[in-house]
N, C-alpha and C positions, 0 to 999 in steps of 0.2 A: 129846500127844507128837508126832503127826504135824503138829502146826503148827510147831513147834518151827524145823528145818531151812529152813521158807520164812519164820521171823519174820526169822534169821538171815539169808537171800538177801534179804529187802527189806529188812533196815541195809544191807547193804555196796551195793545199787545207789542206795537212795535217798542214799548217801556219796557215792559217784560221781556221780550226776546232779545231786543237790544241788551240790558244788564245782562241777562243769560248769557248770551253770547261773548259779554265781556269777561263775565266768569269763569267761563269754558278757558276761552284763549289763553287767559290770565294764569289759570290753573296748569294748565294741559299742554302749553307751546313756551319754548325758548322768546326770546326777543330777534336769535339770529332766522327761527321759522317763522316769525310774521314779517322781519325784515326780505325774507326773500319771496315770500309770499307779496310780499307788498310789491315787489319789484316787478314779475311778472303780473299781476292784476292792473298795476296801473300801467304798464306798455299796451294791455292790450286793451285796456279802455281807452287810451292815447290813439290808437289806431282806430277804436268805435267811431268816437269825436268828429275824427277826421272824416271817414266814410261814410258815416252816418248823415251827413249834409243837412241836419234839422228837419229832415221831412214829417219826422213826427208829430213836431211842435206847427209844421207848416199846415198839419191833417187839423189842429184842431182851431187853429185860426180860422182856416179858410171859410168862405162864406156859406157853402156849399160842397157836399162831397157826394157823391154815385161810383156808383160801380169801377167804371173805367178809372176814373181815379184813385180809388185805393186800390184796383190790380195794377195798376201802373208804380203805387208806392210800394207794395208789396214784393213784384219783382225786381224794384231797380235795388228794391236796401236788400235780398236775397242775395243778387248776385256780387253789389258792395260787400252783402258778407263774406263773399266766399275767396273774393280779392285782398279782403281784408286776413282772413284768414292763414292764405298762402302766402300772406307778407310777411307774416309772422311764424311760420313755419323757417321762412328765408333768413332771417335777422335772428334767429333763435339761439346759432352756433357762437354767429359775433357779440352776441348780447353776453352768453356766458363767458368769453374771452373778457370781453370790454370790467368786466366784475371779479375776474378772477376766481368765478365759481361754478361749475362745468353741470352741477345740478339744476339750472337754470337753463339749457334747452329743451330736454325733458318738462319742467314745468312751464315755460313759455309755450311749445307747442302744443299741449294739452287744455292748456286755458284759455287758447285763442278760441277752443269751441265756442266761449260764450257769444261771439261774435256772429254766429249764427243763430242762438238761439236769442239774443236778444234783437236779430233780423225779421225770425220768425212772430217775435210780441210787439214790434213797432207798432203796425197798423192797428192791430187789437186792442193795444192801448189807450193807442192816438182814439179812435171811436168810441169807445167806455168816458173816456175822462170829457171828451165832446161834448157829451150828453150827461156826462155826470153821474155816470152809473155807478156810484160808490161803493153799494152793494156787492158787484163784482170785485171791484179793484181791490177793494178790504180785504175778501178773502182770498185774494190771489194773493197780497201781501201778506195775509198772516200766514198762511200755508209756507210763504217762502221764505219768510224767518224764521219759525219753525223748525223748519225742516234743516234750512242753515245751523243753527243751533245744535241740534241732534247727530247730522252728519261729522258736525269738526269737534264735536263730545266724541263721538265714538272711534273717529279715526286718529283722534288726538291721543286717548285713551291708549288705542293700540298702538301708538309711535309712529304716527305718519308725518309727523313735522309738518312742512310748511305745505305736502299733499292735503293735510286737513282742511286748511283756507281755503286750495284751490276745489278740491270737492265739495266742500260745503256751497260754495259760490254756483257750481256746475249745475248739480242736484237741483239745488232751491229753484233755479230759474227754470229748467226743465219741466219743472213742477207747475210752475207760475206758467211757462208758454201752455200745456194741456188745458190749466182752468180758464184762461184765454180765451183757446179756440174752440173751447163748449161754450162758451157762453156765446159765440158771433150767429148772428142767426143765417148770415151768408159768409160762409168761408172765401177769402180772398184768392183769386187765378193767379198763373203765369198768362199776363198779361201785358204786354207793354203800348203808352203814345208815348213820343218824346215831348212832344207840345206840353203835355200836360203834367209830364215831368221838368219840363225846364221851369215850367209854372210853380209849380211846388219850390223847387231851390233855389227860383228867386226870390224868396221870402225864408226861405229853409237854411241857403249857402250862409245869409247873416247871421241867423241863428244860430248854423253849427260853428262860423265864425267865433262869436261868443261863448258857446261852452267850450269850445275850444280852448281858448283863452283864459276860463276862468278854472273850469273842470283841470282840464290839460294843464294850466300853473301848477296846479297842485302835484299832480305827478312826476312835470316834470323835477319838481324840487325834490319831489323825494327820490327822482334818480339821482339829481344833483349829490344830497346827502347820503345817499347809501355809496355811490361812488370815492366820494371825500371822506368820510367819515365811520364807513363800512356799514353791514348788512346789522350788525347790535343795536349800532347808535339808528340804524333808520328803524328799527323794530322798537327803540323805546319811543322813539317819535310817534310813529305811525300808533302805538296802543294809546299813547296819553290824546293823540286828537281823535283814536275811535272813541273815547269815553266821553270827550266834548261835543264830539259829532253825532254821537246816539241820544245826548240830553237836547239838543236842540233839533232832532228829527221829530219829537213830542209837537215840535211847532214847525217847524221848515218845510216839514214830508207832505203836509197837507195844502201850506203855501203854493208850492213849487206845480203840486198836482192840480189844483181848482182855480189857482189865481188867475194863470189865463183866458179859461173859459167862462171864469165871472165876468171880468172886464171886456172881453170879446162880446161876450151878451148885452153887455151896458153897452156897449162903441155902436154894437149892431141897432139896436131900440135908441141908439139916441140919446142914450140919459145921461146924469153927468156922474161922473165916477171920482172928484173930488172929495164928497164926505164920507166915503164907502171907503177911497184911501188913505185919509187922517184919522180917521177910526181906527180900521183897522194896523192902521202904525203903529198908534198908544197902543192898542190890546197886547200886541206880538213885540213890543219894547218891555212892556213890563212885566207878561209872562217870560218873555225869553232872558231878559236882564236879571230876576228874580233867580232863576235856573243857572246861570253861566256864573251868579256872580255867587250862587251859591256851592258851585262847584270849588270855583280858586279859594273859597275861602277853608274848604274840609278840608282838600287835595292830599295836605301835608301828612293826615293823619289816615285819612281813607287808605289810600295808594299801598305801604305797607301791612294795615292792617286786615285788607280785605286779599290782597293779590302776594304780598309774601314780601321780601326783604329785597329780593333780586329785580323788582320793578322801583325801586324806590329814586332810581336818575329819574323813570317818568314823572313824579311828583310836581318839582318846579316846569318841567313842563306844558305842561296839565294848565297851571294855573294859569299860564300864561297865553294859551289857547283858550279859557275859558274866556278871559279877560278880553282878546284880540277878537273871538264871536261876539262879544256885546255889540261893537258900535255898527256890522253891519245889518241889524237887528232893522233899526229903521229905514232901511233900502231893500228890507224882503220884497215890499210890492211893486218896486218901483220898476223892475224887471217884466212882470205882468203886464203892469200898468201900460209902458213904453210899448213891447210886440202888442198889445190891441190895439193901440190906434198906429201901428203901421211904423213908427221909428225905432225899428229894430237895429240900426244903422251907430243911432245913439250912443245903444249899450254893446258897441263892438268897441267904440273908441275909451270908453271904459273900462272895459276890459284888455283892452290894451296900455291903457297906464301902471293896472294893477299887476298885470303878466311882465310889466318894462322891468319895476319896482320889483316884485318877487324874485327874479329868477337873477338879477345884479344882483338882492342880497344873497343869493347861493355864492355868488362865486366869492363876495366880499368877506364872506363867514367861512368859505372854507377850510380857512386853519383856525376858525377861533374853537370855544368851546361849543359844548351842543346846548347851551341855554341861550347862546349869543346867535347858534342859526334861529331858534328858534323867535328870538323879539326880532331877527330881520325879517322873517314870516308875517310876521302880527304887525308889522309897519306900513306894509301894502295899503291896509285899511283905514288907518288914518292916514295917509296922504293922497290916496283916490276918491273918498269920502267924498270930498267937498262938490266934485266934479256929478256925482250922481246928482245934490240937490239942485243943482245949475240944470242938468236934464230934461227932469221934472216940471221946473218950474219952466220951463222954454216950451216943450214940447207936453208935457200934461198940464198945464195952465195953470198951477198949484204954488201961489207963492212961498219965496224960501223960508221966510217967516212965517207961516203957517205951518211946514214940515216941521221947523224950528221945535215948535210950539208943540208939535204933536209927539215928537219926540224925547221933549225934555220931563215935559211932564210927568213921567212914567217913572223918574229918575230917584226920587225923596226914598223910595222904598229898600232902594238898593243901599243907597245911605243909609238909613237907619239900620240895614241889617249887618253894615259894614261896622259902624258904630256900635255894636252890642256882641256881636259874634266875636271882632278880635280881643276886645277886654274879657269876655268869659275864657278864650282861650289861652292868655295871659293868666290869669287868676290860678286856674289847673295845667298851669306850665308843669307842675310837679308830680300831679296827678297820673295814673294810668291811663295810657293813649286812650281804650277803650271809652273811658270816661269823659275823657276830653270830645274824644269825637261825638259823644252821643250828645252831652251837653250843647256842641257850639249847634249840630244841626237842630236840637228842640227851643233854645232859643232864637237861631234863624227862622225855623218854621212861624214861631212867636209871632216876632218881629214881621214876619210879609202877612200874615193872617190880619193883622192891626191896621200897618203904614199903605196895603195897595187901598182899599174902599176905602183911606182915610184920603187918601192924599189921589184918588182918581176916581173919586164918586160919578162926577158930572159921565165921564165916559163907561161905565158899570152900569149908570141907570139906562144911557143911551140902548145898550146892548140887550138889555133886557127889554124896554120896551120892541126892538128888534124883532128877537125871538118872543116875544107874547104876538106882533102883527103875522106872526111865518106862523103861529100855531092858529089864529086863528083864520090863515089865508086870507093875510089883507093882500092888493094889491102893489100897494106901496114898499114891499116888502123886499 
């Protein structure tokens, strides 16, 4: 319960810093500076993945953790960092040949740092989010958006191109490893067992298996498209899915961070973690579906009128990322759900359908146009889809018809907002954009304020009595 109130303060800043940040870039950077910025950030997150071996996510499964073992995680992801690093120092020269743009070893080998500092915040992490110590994590996140924000404002400002992205990303995390390592009440040794390092990656390797796989898809396709399709068209890509990506970090950021250590807590005590995850489906379906679907529906009018005429290919888009985030809306927990009881193995093979799917439609798209890579992007998810609830239902005991159920549900609201939003915006087809846009988002807001408590009471009341048993420390809670 005491995380509760700081999950809430980091939605509403990461809201804020996120748009902020959208605005900055939007304002302040080319397409071809966040397309190259894109390019070097995701190589060397490509390389984290890889190296990174899941031991963070292995620190907060595990049953128990002492000393020896997080000096053992501590050093081994240290020196992963530093192998990591000089690999991409190596690959730095051929990467800017392979692009045709010779500014890109300079920024590859400079942004490998994060590889180290994000070495330095694993274990720190992994132990806050353990326990659940929101309090810290919040502020270590708001500081590091923050500060992201302000950095690529100001270097934007002075014409650092696509060094803005890279700075800004440097800075914030530097930031974020300091509040970290005050907060640990014992600072982590160079300390190594292998025993208890091979322990860790045995539950860790599948782990980073899968972010691999899923994280790593993403990258790689944007090297795909920036290669094909040049360093423009991947900088209109990559801003129209940062706008999609910061509206569904209101709900996903908080998922991704506490969901396994809730269910780990349920696995460990025994409980059954069935209503805790068809609850929590409807809520994050129909907050998150309400959001994305009210994204695709502005897109057209937002995109120019807030970021300028020169972003307006982002527009379709946009919409069509916004669209492709709804359906894995209902599969947020099931990730969670799967590594706490131990079938982390599962969702490799999942992520292996979605990585097959993805990166064929890179190459199948490469001559078409840039809305046609983009719905082969957003196709991943409806054909891998099915395979998650079979998962589930095998391995978390949760029949498929129950997920069904808890999924659809949420659904009436998006409808109704889809049914009154595109007729107002017909109506002022002739109207000033301004008008249109503010009209169709005050009638959306309308529309979801009515259709979710109408049409998802039963689950609203649920929650509430929820939070009335956590305030008044029931047990049951």
């Amino acid at each position: 319960m005491r995380a509760a109130p700081w999950a809430v303060a980091e939605a509403v800043s990461n809201a804020l810093s996120g748009v902020a940040s959208i605005f900055v870039a939007g304002w302040l950077l080319t397409p071809a500076d966040i397309g190259r910025s894109g390019i070097v950030i995701g190589l060397v997150m490509l390389v984290g993945l890889a190296t990174g071996l899941g031991i963070q996510e292995s620190l907060i499964r595990h049953r128990s953790v002492h000393a020896s073992i997080t000096d053992t995680a501590f050093t081994g992801l240290m020196a992963l960092g530093v192998a990591g690093f000089a690999l991409c120092w190596l690959i730095a020269a051929p990467i800017g040949w392979f692009f045709d743009d010779p500014a890109l070893f300079s920024l590859l080998g400079v942004t490998s740092v994060l590889l180290l500092l994000n070495a330095v915040m694993a274990v720190p992490t992994a132990l806050l989010t353990r326990k659940m110590r929101a309090n810290v994590l919040t502020r270590r996140m708001m500081l590091s958006r923050i500060s992201q924000v302000v950095v690529i404002g100001v270097l934007g400002w002075l014409g650092a191109g696509a060094w803005a992205m890279v700075g800004g990303v440097l800075i914030s995390n530097a930031l974020s490893a300091i509040v970290l390592w005050r907060a640990m009440p014992r600072v982590p040794r160079l300390r190594f067992d292998w025993g208890e390092f091979r322990s860790l990656a045995s539950f860790g390797g599948s782990m980073s298996i899968e972010l691999l796989l899923w994280q790593g898809t993403t990258r790689l396709f944007a090297l795909q498209l920036g290669y094909f399709h040049g360093v423009v068209a991947l900088g209109y890509f990559q801003f129209a899915q940062r706008v999609v990506e910061e509206a569904g970090n209101l709900i996903q950021a908080n998922v991704v961070r506490f969901g396994l250590s809730f269910f780990a807590d349920l696995d460990r005590s025994d409980r059954n973690a069935s209503r805790a995850f068809l609850t929590g489906t409807s809520l994050i379906t129909v907050a998150g579906g309400v959001l994305f679907i009210g994204v695709a529906l502005v897109a057209g009018d937002l995109v120019p009128l807030i970021f300028g005429a020169r972003w307006q290919p982002a527009a379709p888009l946009m919409q069509i990322f916004a669209v492709a985030a709804f359906f894995p809306l209902s599969r947020a927990l099931a990730g969670p759900l799967l590594r706490a009881k131990g079938h982390q193995n599962a969702m490799v093979l999942y992520g292996l359908i979605a990585c097959a799917i993805t990166l064929a439609s890179g190459f199948v798209t490469a001559e078409q146009a840039l809305i046609v890579v983009v719905l082969g992007w957003g196709s991943r998810n409806l054909i891998s889809l099915p395979w998650s609830y079979v998962i589930v239902s095998r391995y978390g005991r949760i029949p498929v018809r129950d997920q069904l159920v808890s999924a659809i549900r949420p659904l009436a609201p998006m409808v109704a907002m889809a049914a009154t939003v595109l007729p107002t915006q017909h109506l002022l087809a002739d109207a000033p954009a301004t008008l249109r846009l503010a009209s169709a988002i005050l009638v959306g807001l309308i529309t979801a304020a009515i259709t979710v408590p109408l049409f998802n009471w039963p689950m609203i009341s649920e929650l509430r009595q929820r939070i009335g048993r956590l305030r008044g420390g029931g047990a049951d809670a």
